[in-house]
N, C-alpha and C positions, 0 to 999 in steps of 0.2 A: 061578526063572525070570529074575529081573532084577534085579541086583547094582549098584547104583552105592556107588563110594566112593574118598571123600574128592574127587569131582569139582571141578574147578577151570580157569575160561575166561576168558582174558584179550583186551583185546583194542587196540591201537596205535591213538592217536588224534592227527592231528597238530593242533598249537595256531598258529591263524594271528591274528596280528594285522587288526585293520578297514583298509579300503582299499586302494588300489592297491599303495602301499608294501609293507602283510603281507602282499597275497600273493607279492609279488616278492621278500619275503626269507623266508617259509616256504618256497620255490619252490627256494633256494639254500642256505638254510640252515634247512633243516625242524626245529623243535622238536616232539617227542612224550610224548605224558603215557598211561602205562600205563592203562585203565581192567578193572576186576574186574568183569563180569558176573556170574559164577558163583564161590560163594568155599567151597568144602570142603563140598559136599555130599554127602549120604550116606543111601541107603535100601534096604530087600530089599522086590521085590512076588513073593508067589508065584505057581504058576501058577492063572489061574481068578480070580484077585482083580481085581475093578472099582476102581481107586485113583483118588481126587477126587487131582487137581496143580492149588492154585489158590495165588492170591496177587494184587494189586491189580498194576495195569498196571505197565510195567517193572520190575515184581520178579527177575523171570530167567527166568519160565518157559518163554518160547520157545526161549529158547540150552538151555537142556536138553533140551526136547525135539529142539532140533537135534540134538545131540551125540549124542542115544539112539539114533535113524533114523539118523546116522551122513553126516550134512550136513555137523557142525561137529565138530574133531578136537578134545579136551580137552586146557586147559595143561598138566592136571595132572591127576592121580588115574586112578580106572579104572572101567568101564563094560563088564557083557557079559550079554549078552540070549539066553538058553538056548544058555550055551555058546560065543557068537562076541561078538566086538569089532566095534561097528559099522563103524566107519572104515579099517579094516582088512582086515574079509570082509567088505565090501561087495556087492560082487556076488551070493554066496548069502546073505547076511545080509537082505537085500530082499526075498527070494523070501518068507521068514519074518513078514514085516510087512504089517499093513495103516496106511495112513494119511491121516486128512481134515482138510484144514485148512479150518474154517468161511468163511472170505473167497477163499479159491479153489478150482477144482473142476482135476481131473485128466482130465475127458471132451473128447470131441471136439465143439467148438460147433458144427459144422454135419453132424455124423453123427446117423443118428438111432440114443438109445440101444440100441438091442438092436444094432445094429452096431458101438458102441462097446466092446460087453462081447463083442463076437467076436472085435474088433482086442486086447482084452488079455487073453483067452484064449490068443492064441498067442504075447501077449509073456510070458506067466507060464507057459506052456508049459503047459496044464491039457487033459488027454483027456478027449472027447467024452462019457465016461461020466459021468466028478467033474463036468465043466461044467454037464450038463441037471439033477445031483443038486443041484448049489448053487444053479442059478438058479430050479429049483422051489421049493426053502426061503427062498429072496432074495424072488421074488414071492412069498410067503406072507406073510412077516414084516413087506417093507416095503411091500406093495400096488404094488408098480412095473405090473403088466400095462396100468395106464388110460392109461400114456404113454409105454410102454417104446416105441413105433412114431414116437414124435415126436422131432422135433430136438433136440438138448439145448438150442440156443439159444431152444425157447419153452418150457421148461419153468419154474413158476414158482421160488421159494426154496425152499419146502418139497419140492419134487418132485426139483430138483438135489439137496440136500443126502440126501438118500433112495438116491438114486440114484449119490453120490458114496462113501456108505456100504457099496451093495450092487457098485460098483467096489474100493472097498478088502477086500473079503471072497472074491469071486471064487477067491483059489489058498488060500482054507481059511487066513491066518495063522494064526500061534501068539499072535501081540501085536498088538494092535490100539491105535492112538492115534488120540486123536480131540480136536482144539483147537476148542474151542467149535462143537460140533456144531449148537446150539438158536438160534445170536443171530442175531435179526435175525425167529425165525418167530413166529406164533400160537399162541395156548394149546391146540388141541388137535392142532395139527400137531407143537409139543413133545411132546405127553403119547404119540405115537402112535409118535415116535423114541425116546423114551426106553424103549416096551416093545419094541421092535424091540433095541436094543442090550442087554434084558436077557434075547429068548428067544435072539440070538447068542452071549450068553455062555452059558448055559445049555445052548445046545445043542451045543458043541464045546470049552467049556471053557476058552474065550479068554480071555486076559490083556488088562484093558483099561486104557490110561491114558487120563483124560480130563482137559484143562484148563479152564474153565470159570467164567465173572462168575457163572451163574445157579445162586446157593444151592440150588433147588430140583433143577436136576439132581444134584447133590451128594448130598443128602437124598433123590429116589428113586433112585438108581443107586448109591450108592458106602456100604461101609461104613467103611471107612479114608479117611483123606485124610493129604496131605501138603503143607504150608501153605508159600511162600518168600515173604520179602519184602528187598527191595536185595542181592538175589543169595545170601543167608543164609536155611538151613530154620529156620521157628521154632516149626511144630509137626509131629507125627505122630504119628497116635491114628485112634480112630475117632470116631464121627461124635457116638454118645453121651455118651463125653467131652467134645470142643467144645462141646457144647448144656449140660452138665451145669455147665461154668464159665461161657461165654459167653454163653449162648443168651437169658440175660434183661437182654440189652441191648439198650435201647430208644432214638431217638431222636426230642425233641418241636421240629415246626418250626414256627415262627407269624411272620407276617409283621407286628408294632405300629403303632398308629398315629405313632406316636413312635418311632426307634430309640434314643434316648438314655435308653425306660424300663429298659434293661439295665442303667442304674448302679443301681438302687434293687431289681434282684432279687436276692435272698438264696437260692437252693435252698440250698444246703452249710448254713448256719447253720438254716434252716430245717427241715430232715430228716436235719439230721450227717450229711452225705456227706461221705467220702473223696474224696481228688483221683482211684482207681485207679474210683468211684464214680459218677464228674463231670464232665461237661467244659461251659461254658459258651463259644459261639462266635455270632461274627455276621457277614457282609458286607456289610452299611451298608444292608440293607434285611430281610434275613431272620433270624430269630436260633434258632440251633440248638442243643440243649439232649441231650446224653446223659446217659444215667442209668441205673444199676442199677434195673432195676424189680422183682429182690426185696430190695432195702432201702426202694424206696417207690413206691407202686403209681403207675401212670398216671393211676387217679382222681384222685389227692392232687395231681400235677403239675399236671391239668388245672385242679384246683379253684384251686389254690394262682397261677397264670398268669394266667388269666383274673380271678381279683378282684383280680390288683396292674394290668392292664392291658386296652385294648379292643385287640381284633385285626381285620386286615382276614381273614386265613386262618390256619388251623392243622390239623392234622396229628399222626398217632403211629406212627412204620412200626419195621419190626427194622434193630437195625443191619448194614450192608452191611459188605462182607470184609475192607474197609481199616479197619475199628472194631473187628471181631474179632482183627483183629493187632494192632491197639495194645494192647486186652486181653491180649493173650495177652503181649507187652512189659511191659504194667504189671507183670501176674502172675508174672512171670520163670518160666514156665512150664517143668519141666523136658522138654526138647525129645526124649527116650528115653523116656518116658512112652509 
């Protein structure tokens, strides 16, 4: 269904000196420095696969998912999505997509929904029949009927993003993207998108890419993922892999009454950690502490913290996706895995 390879997106940056002078002589004599967003990437999703595309902020993920929708042309490599090159057969290659980007909506702010999904009913050219089939199954899955009569402008976050869902679904895609569909809602307004995009795939067999900060959508939705970070993929597996090397990374935060008691802690010599085991960090008030928690339990952490020190607060959460990549760096993890 979805072929990328050896993708590659550069992109002309020009370097201006500070003050009035640089910009008067970038102005006339423009210096540019090449930057690589995206640097030889490469993955197959097939059809019906939910694929996690995550990575820590400016990793690349948005320029690829431009380049797939077919927003952004690639420097290099290639890219074709059941059969068409986005940037190329754009016009029908759109017909074929759905797509939502969490921070902005595609509806009309002063139409009220159900009039919105009439206006792009006929921009996606859908007959009367397909139309009342999908929007029957739309109102089921994402409960739209309690607002579908109101303005899009007073509907809340949870109700747009719902609603922005059941607009990108409308002409039936093949592919469906969806960049951070959950950020910004409640826990059970996530919990109720997230079964909404798994009886959509279920029920037509869509290919879904999601990009996504929240592990948790990850972990119910997706069984593969594909990790990038500084424009380079650095993993692709499934999900019981990553938990199976990663997944017992823990990070302990405590705020000392003292920040200078981090010369005097010892964890490494303590519990013979590894550096790929360890990381000990602070920023002049809080002091952050990663660790392998199956080479040493959290108990021990905590016991071992607290008697070298009094704290004002403390804390033990899992580590977030910019710690699992460094993991997954330490580990030189083989990226074809």
């Amino acid at each position: 269904m979805i072929y990328v390879e050896n993708l590659k997106k550069e992109f002309k940056k020009t370097i201006k000196d500070p003050g009035l002078k640089g910009s008067i002589k970038s102005f006339f004599k423009p210096q540019n420095e090449i930057i690589t967003a995206v640097k030889d990437i490469s993955f197959h999703v097939p059809k019906g696969e939910i694929l996690g595309f995550i990575g820590p902020n400016g990793a690349g993920k948005s320029t690829v998912i431009k380049m797939l929708t077919g927003i952004l042309t690639p420097t290099s490599g290639r890219c074709e999505i059941n059969g068409k090159i986005p940037y190329k057969n754009r016009k029908n290659y759109v017909k074929e997509i759905g797509v939502v980007f969490g921070q902005r909506t595609q509806l009309w702010w002063d139409l009220a929904l159900r009039e919105t999904y009439t206006v792009l009913k006929e921009i996606y050219e859908v007959d009367d029949e397909s139309f009342k089939t999908r929007m029957a199954f739309l109102n089921e899955v994402l409960e739209l009927e309690d607002f579908i009569t109101n303005p899009v402008r007073t509907l809340s976050l949870g109700q747009r993003m719902r609603a922005d869902i059941a607009a990108s679904l409308l002409h039936s895609p093949k592919v469906l993207f969806l960049d951070e569909p959950t950020i910004g809602l409640d826990v059970v307004v996530k919990d109720n998108i997230r079964k909404a995009i798994k009886a959509i795939n279920a029920e037509k067999n869509t290919t879904v890419i999601l990009t996504t900060h929240d592990l948790k959508d990850v972990e119910n939705l997706c069984d593969r993922i594909v990790m990038i970070d500084k424009g380079s993929k650095v993993f692709d597996g499934d999900i019981s892999d990553l938990k199976s090397r990663f997944g017992e990374s823990r990070e302990l935060n405590f705020v000392p009454e003292n920040i200078d008691i981090i010369k005097t802690l010892d964890y490494k010599n303590e519990f013979k950690l590894s550096d790929d085991d360890f990381e000990l960090s602070d920023n002049g008030v809080e002091v952050n502490v990663r660790f392998n928690s199956n080479k040493v339990s959290v108990e021990k952490m905590l016991n071992y913290t607290l008697s070298k020190t009094h704290v004002k607060d403390i804390n033990v959460t899992d580590a977030d996706i910019e710690e699992i990549i460094k993991g997954i760096y330490r580990s030189e993890v083989n990226l074809d895995a």
